[in-house]
N, C-alpha and C positions, 0 to 999 in steps of 0.2 A: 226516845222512841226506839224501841228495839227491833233488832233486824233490820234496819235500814241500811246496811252493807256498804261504810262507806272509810271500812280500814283501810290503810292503804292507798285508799283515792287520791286524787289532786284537785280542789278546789276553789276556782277562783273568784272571788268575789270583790266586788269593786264599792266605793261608798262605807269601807269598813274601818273609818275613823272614827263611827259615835253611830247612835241611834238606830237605826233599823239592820243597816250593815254590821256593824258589829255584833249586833245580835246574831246576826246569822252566821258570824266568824263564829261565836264562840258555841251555836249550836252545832255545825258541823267538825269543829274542832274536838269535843266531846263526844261525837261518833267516832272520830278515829282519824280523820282525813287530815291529811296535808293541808292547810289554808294558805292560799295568797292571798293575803289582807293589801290593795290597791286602796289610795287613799289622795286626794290632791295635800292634805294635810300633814307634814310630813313627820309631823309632833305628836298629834293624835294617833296612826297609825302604828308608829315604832312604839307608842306606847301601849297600843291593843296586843301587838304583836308579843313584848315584853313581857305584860302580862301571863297570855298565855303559857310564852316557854317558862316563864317560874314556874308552872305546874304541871312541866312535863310532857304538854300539848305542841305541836306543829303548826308554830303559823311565822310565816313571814312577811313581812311589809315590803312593802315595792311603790313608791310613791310616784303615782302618775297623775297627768289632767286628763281625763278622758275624751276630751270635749277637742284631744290633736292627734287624728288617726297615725301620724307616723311614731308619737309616741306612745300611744295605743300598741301597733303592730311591735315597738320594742321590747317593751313589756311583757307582752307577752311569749316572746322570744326567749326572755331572761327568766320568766315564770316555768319555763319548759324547758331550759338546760338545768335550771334551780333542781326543782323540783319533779320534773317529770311529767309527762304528757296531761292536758286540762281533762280529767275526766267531767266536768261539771263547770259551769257557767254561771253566776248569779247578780244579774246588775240592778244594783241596788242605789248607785249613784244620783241626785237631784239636788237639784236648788226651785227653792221657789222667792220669788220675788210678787206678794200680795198687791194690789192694787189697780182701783178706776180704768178700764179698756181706755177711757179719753186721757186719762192723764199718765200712761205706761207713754218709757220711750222706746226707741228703736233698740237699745243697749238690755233694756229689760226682757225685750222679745227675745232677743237672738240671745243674750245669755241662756234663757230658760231653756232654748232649744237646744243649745249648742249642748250642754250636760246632760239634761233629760232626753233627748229625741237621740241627735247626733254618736252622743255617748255609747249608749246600748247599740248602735249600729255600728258605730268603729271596735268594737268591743267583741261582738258577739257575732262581724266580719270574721275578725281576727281568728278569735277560736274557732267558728265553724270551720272556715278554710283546714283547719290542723285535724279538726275532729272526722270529715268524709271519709281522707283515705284512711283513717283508721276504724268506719263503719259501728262508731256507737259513742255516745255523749248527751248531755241532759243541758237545757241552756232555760232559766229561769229569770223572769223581768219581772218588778217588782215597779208595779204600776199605781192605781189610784183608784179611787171609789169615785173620784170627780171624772172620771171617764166616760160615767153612767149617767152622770145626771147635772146639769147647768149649776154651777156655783158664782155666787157672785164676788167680784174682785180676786176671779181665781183662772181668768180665761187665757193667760197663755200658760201657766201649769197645765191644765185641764187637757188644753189642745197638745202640748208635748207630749203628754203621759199618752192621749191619747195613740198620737203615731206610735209609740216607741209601742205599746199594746199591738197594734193592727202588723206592727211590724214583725213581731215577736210570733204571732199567729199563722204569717204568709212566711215568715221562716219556718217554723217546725213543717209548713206546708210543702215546703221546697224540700226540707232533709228528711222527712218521714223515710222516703227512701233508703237511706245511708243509715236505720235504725238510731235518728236521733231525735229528740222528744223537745219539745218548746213549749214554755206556760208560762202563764203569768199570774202573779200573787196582785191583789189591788185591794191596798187596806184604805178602813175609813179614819177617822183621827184617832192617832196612835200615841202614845205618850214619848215624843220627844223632843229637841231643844228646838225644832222646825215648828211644832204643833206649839209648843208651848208660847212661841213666839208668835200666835196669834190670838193667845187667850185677854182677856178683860177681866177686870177686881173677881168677876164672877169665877175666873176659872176653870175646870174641866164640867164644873155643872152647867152653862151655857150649852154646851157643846153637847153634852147629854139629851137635857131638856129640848134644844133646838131655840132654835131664832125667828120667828113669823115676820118680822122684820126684813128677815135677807133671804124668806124662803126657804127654809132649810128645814125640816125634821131632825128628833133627836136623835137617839141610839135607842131601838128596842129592848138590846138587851141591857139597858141602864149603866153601861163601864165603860172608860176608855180602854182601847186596846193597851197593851202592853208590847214593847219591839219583841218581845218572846214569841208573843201569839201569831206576828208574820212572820218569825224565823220558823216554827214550828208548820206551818203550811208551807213555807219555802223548802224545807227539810225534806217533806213527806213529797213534794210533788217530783224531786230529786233522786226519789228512792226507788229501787225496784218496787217497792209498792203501787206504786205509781206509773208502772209499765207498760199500761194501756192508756194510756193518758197525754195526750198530748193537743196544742192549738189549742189552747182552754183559759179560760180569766176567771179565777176563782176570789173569789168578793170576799174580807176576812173584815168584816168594818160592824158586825152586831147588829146586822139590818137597816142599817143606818141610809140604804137607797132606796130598799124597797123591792129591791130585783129582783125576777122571776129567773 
């Protein structure tokens, strides 16, 4: 995407050991930015990071849980004498844990939360506090299509994503002031090792076609996403293009809700 003005930047993204995160490492990497590749995975991450600098790009791994604000608040401390002030924000971080409302335990709930909800709040604390006095910053959460519409054996995903969304919205609401922008990306099933791990012999054509079964419609536009196609809306919503734009949930899932 060109013109997206992000030489020079500082980019921190969280959840950038595989799948959608790393997507979005290696797309803003390839504009020019600085990456802080955050990862609970400390394997995965040094190896995205690695990656990268074989080819000349800027990304560094910082392996954190997001999910313990006081290691949160370090992090990002060490990301900002690393590398230099967070111009950018993208949490990308989640777990999902699939399964029956009656037979989820308490460990299920509060995991789910604690990563998905928690995380993007101790996170995006963290940076905004650093981003005010410096009056400009872009902070991007990277939500769910299940936000929009009941899925079954998907209700405390559904319900975390959905805070960390609502939250994500009442912050840009709060910083709009301090010229900083808040959005959020919410894909539908996207091809990766989360998604794939709840496919059947049938495979990504299930998921296509839809389920009558469990209520689900398919994909209109007949594909699974690709982790590109939300790094590629995560990118753009990031960008001075995207300047006027803010407190927004933009659906990247192939029609797959239905949403007006």
């Amino acid at each position: 995407m060109p013109g997206t003005g992000f030489a020079g930047k500082v980019v921190l993204v969280t959840g950038a050991g595989q799948g959608i995160g790393a997507a979005v490492v290696d797309a803003f990497a390839r504009a020019g930015a600085a990456v802080a590749a955050l990862d609970l995975d400390r394997v995965r991450v040094a190896a995205v990071a690695a990656e990268h600098r074989a080819q000349g790009r800027a990304v560094t791994a910082f392996p954190v849980d997001v999910s313990y604000s006081a290691a949160v608040d370090r992090v990002v401390d060490r990301v900002e004498t690393d590398l230099g002030p967070v111009d950018a924000l993208v949490n990308v971080a989640g777990i999902l844990r699939p399964g029956p409302i009656v037979k989820s335990t308490d460990e299920d709930w509060l995991a789910t939360f604690a990563v998905n909800s928690d995380g993007v709040f101790f996170t995006s604390r963290a940076v905004a506090r650093r981003m005010v006095p410096r009056g400009a910053g872009v902070i991007v959460t990277v939500g769910s299509n299940a936000v929009g519409v009941p899925r079954m054996e998907m209700a405390a995903y559904a319900a975390a994503k959905a805070a960390a969304t609502m939250f994500t919205r009442c912050l840009g609401l709060e910083l709009a002031e301090h010229g900083i922008r808040c959005n959020v990306v919410s894909p539908g099933s996207t091809d990766t090792a989360m998604q794939r791990g709840l496919w059947t012999d049938e495979g990504a054509r299930r998921v296509i076609d839809g389920s009558p079964e469990t209520y689900r419609v398919g994909i209109p536009l007949g594909r699974i996403a690709e982790a590109a196609d939300i790094a590629d809306a995560v990118l753009f919503l990031a960008s001075e293009q995207a300047r006027h734009i803010t407190m927004q949930n933009l659906y990247v899932d192939g029609g797959a809700t239905l949403v007006g």
